[in-house]
N, C-alpha and C positions, 0 to 999 in steps of 0.2 A: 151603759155607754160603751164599754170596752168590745159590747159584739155587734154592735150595730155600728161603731164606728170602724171595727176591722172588714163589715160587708160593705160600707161606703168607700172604701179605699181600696179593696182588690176585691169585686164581686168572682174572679175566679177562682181564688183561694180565700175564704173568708175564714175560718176556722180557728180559733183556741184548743191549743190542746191543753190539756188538767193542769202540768207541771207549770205553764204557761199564764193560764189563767189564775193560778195560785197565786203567784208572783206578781203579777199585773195588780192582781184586787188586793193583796196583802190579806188573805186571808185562807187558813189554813183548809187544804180538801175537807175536812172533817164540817167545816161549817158550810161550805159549797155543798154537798152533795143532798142537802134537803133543796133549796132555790133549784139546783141545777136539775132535780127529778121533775119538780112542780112544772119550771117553766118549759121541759122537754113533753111531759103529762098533758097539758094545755096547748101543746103543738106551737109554740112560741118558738124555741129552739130545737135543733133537732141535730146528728150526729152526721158527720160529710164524709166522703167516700172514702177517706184516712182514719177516722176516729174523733178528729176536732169537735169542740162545738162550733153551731153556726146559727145567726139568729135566722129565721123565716120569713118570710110576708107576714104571716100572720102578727111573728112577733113585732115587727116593724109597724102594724097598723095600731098594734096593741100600747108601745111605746107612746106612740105623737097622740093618745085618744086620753080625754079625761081619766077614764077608768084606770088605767094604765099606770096612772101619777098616786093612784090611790092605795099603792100597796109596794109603798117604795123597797124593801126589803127587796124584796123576789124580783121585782122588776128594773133594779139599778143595774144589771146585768144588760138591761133590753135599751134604756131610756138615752137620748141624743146628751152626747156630751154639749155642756154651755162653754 
């Protein structure tokens, strides 16, 4: 939710940076940086002209589709905040 709600809200700067994203999820880089390889590996997110993350199309399509809901770990990063 945290990155696909930051690309609904300012598609020109969309981006998490790491210190950022730590603090947001409440969880420490140490446990991010396996989800964060996978879902960059998968083309779901990807890195913006600063270093941010930022989710994609893809990951966006990947989010709102069944599959998407089936692998909540990796993709709570991706999925529409309720």
């Amino acid at each position: 939710s945290l990155l696909y709600v930051r690309r609904r809200r300012d598609v020109n700067n969309p981006g998490i940076g790491d210190d950022e994203l730590e603090r947001l999820s409440g969880c420490p880089r140490e446990h991010l940086e396996f989800h964060l390889w996978y879902l960059k590996a998968k083309g779901f997110i990807g890195r913006t002209e600063n270093g941010t993350f930022a989710i994609t199309v893809e990951g966006i399509d990947h989010a709102g589709s069944k599959q998407g809901r089936d692998r909540p770990d990796a993709t709570r990063l991706l999925d529409h905040a309720d």
